[in-house]
PyMOL CGO cylinders between C-alpha atoms (Angstrom):
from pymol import cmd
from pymol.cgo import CYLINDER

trace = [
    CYLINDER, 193.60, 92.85, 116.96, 193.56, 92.28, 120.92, 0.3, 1, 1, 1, 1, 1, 1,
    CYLINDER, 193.56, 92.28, 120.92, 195.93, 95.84, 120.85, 0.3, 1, 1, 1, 1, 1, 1,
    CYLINDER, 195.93, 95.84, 120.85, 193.37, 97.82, 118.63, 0.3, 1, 1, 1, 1, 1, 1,
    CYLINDER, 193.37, 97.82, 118.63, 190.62, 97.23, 120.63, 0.3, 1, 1, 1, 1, 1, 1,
    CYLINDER, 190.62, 97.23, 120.63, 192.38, 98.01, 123.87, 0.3, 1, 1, 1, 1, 1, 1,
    CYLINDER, 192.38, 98.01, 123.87, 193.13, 101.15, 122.52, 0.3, 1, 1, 1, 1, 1, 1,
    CYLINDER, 193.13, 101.15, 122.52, 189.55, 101.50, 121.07, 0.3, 1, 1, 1, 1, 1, 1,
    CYLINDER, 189.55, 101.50, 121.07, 188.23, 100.52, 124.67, 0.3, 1, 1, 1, 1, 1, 1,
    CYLINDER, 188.23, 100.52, 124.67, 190.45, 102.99, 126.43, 0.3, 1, 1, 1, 1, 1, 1,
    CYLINDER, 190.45, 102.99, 126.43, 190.08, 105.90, 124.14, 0.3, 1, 1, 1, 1, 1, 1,
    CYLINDER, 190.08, 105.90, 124.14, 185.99, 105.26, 124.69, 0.3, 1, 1, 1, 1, 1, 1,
    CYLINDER, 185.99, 105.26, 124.69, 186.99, 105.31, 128.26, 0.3, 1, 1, 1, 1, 1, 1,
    CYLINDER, 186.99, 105.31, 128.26, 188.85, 108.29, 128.03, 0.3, 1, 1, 1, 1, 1, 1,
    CYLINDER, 188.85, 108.29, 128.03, 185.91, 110.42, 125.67, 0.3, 1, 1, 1, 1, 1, 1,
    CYLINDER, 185.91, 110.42, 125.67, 183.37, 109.24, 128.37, 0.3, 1, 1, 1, 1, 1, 1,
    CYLINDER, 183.37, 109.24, 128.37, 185.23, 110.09, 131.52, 0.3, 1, 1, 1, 1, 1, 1,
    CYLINDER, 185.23, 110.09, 131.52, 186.03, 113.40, 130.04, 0.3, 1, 1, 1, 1, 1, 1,
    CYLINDER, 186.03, 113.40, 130.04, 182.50, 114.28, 129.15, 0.3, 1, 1, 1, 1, 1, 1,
    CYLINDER, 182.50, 114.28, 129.15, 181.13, 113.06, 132.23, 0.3, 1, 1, 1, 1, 1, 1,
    CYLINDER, 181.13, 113.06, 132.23, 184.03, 115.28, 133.90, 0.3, 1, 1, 1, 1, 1, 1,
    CYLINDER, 184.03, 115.28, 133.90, 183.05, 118.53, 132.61, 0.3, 1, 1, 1, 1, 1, 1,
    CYLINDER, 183.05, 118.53, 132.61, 179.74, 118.30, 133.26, 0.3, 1, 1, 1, 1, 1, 1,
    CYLINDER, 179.74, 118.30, 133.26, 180.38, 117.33, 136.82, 0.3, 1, 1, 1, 1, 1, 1,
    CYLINDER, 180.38, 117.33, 136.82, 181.99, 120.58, 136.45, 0.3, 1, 1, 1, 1, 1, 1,
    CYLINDER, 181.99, 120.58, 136.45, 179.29, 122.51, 134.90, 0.3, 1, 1, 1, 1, 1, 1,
    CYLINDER, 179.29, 122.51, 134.90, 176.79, 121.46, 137.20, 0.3, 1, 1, 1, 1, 1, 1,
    CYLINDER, 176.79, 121.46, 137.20, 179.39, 122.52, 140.32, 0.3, 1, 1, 1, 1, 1, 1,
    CYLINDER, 179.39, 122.52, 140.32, 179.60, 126.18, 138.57, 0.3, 1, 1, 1, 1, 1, 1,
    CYLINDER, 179.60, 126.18, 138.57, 175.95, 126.37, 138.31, 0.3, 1, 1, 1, 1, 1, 1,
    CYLINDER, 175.95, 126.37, 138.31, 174.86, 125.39, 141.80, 0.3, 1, 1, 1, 1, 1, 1,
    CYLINDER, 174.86, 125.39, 141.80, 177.57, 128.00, 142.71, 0.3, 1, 1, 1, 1, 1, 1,
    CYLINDER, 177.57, 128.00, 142.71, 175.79, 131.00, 140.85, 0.3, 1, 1, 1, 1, 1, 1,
    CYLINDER, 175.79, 131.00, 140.85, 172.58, 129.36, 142.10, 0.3, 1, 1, 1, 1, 1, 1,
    CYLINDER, 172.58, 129.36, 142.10, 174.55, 130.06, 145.33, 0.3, 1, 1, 1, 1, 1, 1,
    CYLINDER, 174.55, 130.06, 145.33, 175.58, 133.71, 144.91, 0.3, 1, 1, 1, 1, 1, 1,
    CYLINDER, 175.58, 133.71, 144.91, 172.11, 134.80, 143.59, 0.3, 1, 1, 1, 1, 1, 1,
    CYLINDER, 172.11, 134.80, 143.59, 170.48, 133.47, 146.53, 0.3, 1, 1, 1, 1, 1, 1,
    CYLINDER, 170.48, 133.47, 146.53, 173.04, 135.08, 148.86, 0.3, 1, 1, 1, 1, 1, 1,
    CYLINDER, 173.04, 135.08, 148.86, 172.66, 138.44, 147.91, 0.3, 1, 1, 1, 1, 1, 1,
    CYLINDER, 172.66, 138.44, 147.91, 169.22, 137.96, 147.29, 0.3, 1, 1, 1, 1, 1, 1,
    CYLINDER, 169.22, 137.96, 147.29, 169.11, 137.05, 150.84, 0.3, 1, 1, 1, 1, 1, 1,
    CYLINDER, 169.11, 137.05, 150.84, 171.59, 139.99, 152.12, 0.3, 1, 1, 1, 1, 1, 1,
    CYLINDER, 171.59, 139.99, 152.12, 173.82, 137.34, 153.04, 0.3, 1, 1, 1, 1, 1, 1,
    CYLINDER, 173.82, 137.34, 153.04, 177.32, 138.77, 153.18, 0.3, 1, 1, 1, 1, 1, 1,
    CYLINDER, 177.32, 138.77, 153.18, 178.80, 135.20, 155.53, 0.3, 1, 1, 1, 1, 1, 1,
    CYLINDER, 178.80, 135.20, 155.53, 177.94, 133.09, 152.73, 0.3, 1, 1, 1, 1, 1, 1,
    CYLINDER, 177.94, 133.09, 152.73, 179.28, 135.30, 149.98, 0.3, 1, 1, 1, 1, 1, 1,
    CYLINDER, 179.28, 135.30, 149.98, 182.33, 136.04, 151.87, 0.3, 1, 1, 1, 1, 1, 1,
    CYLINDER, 182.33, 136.04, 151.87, 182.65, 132.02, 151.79, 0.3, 1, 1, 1, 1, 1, 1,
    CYLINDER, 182.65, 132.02, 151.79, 182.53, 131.31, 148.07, 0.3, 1, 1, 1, 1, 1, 1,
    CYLINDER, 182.53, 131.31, 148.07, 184.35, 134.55, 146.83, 0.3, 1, 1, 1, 1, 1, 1,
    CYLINDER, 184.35, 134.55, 146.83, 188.02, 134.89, 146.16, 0.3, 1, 1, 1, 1, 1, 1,
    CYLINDER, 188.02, 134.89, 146.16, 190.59, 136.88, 148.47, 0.3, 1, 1, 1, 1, 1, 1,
    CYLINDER, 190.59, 136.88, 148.47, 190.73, 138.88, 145.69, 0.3, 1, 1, 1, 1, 1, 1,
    CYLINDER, 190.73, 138.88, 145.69, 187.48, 139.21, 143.94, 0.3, 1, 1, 1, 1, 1, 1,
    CYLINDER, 187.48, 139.21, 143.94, 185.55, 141.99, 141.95, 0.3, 1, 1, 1, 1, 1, 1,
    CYLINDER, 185.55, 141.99, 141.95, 182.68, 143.06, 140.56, 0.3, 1, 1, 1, 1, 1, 1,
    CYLINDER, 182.68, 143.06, 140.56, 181.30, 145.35, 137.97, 0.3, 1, 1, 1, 1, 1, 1,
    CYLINDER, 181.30, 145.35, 137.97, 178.08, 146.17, 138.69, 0.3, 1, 1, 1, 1, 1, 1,
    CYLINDER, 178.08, 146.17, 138.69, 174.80, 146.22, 137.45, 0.3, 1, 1, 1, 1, 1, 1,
    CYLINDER, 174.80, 146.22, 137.45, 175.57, 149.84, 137.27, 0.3, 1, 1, 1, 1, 1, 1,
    CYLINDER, 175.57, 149.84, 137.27, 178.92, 149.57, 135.85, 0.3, 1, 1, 1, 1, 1, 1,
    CYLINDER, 178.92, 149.57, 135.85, 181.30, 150.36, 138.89, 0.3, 1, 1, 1, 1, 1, 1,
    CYLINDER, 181.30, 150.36, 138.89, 184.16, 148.63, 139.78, 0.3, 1, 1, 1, 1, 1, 1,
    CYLINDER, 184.16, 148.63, 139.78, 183.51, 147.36, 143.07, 0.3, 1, 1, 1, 1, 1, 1,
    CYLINDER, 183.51, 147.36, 143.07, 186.42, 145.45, 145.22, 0.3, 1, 1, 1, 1, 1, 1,
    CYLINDER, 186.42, 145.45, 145.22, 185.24, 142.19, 147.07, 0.3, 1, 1, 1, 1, 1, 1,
    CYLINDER, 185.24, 142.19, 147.07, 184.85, 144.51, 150.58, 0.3, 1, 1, 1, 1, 1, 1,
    CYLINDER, 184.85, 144.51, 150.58, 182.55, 146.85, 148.92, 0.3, 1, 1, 1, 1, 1, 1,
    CYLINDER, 182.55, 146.85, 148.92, 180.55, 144.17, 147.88, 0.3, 1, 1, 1, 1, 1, 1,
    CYLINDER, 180.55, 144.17, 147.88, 180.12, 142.57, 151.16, 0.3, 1, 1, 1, 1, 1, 1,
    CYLINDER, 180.12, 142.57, 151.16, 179.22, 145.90, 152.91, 0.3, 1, 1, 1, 1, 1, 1,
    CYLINDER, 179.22, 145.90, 152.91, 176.77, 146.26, 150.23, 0.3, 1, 1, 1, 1, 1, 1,
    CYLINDER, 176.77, 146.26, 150.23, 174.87, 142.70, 150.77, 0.3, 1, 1, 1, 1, 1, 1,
    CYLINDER, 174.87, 142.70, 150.77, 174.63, 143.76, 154.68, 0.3, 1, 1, 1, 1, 1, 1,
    CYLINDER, 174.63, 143.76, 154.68, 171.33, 142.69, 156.31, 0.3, 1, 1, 1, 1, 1, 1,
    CYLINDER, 171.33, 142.69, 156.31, 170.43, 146.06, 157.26, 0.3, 1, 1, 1, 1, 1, 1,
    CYLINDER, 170.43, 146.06, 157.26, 170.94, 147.47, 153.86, 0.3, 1, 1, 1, 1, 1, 1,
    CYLINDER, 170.94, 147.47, 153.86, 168.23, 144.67, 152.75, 0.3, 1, 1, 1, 1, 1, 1,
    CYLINDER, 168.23, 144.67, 152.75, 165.59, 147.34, 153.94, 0.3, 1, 1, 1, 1, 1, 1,
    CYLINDER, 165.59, 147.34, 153.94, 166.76, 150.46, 152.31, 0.3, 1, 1, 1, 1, 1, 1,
    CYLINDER, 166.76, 150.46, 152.31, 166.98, 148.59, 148.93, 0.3, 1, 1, 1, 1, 1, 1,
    CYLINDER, 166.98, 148.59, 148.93, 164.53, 147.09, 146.60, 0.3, 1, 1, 1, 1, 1, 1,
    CYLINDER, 164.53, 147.09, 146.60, 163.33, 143.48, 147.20, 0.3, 1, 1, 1, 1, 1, 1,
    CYLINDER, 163.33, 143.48, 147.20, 165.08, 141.31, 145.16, 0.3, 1, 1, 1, 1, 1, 1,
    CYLINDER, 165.08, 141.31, 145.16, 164.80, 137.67, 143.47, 0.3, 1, 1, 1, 1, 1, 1,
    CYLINDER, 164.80, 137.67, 143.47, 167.33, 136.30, 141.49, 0.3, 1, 1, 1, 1, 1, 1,
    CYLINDER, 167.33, 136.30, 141.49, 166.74, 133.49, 139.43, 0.3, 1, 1, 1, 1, 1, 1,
    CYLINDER, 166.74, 133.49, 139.43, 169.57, 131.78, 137.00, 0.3, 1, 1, 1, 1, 1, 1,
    CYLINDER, 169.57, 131.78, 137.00, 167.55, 130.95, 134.01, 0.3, 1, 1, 1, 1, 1, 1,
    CYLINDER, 167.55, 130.95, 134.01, 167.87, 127.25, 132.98, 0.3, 1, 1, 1, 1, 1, 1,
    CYLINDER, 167.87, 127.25, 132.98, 171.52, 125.68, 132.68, 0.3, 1, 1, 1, 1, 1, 1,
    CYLINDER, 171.52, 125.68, 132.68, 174.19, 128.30, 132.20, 0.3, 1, 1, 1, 1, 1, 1,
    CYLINDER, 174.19, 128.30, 132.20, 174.70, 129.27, 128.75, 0.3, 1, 1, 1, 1, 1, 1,
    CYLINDER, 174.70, 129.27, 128.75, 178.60, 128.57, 128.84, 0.3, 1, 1, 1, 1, 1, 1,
    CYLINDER, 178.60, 128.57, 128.84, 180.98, 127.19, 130.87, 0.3, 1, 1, 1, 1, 1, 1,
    CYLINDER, 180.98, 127.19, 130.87, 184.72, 126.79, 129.94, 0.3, 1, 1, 1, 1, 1, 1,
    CYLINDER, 184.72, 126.79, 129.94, 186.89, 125.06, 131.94, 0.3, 1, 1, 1, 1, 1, 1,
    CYLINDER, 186.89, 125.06, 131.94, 191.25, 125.71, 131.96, 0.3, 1, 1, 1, 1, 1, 1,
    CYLINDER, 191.25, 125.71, 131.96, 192.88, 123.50, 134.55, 0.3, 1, 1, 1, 1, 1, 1,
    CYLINDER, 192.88, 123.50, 134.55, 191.76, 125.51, 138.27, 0.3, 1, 1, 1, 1, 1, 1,
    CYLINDER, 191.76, 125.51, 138.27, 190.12, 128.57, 136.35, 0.3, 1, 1, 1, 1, 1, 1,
    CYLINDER, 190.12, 128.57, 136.35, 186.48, 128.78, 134.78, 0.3, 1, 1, 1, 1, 1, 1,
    CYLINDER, 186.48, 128.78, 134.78, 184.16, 131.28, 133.16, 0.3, 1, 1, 1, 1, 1, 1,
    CYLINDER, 184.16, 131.28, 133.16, 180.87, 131.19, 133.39, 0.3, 1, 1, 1, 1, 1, 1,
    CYLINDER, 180.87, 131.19, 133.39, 178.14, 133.34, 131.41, 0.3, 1, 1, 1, 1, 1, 1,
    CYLINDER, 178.14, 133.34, 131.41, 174.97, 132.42, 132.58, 0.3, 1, 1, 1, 1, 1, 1,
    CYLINDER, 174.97, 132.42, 132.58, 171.53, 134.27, 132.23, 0.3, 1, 1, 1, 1, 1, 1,
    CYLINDER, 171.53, 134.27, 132.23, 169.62, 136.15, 135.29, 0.3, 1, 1, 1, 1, 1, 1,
    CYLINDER, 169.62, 136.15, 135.29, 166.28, 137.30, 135.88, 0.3, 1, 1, 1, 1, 1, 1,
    CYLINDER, 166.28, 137.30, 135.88, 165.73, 139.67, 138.45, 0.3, 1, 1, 1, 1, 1, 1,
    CYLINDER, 165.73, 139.67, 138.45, 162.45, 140.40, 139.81, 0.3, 1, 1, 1, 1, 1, 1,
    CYLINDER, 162.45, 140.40, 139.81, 161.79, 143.68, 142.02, 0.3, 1, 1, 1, 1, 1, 1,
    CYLINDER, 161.79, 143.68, 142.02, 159.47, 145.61, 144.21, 0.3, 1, 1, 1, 1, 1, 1,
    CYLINDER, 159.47, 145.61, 144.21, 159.60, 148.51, 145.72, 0.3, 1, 1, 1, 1, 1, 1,
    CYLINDER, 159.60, 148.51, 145.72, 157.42, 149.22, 148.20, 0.3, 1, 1, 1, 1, 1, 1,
    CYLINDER, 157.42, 149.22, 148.20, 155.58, 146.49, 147.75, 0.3, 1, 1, 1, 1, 1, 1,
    CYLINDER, 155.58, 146.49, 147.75, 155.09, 147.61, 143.81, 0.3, 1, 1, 1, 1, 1, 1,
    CYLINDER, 155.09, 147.61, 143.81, 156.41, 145.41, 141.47, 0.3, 1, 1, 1, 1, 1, 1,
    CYLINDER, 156.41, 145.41, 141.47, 158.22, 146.57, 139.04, 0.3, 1, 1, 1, 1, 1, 1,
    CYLINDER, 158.22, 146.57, 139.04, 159.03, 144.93, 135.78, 0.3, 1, 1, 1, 1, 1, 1,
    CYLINDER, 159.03, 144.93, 135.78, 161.58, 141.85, 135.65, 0.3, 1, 1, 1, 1, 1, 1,
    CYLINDER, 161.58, 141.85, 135.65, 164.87, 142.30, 134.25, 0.3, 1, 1, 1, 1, 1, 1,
    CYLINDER, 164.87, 142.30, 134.25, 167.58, 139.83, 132.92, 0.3, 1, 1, 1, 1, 1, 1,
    CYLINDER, 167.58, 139.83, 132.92, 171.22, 140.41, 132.97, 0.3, 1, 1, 1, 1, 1, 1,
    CYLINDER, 171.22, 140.41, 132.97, 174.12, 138.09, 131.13, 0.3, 1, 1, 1, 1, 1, 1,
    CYLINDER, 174.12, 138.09, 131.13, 176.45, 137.39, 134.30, 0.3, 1, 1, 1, 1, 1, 1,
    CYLINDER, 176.45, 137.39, 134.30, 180.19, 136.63, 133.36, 0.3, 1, 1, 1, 1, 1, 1,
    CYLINDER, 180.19, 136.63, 133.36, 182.07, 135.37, 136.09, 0.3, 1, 1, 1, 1, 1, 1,
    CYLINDER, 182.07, 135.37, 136.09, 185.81, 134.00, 136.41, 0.3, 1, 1, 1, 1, 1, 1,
    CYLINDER, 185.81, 134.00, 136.41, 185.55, 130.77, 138.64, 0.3, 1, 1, 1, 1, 1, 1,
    CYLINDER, 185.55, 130.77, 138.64, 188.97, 129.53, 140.60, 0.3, 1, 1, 1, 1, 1, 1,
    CYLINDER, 188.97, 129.53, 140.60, 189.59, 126.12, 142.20, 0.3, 1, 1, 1, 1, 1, 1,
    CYLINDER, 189.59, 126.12, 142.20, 190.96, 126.56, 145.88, 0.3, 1, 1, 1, 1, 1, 1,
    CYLINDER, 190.96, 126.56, 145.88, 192.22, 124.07, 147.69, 0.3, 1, 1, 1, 1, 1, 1,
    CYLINDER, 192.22, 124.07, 147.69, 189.99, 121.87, 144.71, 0.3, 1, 1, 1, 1, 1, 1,
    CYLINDER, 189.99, 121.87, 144.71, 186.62, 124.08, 145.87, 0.3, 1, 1, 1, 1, 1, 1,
    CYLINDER, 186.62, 124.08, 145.87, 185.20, 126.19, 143.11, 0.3, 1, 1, 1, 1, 1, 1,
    CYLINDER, 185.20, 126.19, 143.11, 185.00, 129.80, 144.28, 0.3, 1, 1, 1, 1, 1, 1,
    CYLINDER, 185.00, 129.80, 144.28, 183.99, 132.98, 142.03, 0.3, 1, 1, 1, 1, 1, 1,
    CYLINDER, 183.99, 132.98, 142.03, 187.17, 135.27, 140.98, 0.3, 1, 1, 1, 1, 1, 1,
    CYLINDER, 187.17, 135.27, 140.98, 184.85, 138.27, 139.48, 0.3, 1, 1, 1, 1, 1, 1,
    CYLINDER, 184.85, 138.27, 139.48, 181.52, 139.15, 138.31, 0.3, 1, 1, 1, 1, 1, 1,
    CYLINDER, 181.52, 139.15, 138.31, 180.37, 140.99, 135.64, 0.3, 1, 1, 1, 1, 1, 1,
    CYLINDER, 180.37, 140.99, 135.64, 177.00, 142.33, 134.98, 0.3, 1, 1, 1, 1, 1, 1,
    CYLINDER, 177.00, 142.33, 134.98, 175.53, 143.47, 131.33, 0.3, 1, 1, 1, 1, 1, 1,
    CYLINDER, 175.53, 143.47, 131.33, 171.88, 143.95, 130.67, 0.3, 1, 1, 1, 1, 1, 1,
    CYLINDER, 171.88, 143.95, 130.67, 170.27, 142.48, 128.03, 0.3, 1, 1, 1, 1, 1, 1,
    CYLINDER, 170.27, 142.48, 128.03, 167.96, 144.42, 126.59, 0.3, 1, 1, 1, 1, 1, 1,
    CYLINDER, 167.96, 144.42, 126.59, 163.84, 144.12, 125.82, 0.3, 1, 1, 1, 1, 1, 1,
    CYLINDER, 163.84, 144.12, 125.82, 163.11, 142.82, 122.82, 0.3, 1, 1, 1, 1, 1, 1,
    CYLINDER, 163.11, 142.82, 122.82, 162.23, 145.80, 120.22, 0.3, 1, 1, 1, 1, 1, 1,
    CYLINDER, 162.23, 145.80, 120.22, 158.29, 146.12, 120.14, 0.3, 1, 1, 1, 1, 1, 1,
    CYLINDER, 158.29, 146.12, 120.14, 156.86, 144.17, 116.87, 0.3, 1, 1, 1, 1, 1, 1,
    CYLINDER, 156.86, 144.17, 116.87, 155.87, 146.82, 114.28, 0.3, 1, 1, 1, 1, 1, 1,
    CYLINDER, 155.87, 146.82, 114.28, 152.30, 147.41, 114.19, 0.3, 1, 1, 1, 1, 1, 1,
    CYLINDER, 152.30, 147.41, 114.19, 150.79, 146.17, 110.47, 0.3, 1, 1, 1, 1, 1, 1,
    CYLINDER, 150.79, 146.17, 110.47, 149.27, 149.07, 107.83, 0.3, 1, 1, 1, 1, 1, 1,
]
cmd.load_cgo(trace, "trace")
């Protein structure tokens, strides 16, 4: 009886530690979108260059392929004022996050709210996918991918 419920008490052990585990991890891969959308919100290229990969990419909003140096040049504080003002916001927790050993992936939903010359324009939300990577046991982000989602169809008017 004594060996059952050692067993019982370690297996409990085991289903706690492990759920409690990967959402320690979760909450890691959130605050580091929360970290990317506020860097490039911010036209902050040093702090992006510190979570991405050697090796990242990114397909765009607009759909191109864009290698990790392209990306910094883009998020350049002087290219802040030749683009649109920008807020990123991740909404709520991130819809997924699944975790294999050192690698993640993340799809979590944005909203991005623009002006342009002081005009704002209407927000916009965007499903992010990105591949996470543990180095040297620090979370950084592999790749990004953008995909809009689109409005919701206008409700039928009645007859």
């Amino acid at each position: 009886m004594k060996t059952k419920m050692f067993l019982l008490s370690v297996f409990a052990l085991f289903i706690c530690t492990t759920s409690f585990s990967a959402q320690t991890e979760a909450n890691a891969a959130k605050a580091l979108i929360d970290r990317m959308t506020t860097a490039q919100a911010a036209y902050d290229p040093k702090t992006l260059d510190a979570i991405f990969t050697s090796d990242f990419i990114e397909i765009s909003p607009a759909g191109e392929f864009d290698p990790r140096a392209k990306v910094l040049d883009f998020y350049k504080p002087e290219n802040a004022a030749k683009a649109v003002s920008i807020s990123v916001t991740v909404d709520e927790d991130i819809r997924s996050a699944r975790f294999y050993g050192d690698t993640s992936v993340v799809i979590a939903e944005l909203t991005f709210n623009m002006s342009r010359n002081g005009t704002a324009m209407p927000a916009r939300k965007m499903m992010l996918t990105a591949v996470l990577r543990k180095e040297k046991k620090e979370w950084k982000i592999a790749s990004a991918q953008y995909t809009a989602v689109r409005p919701p169809a206008p409700a039928a008017k009645p007859q």
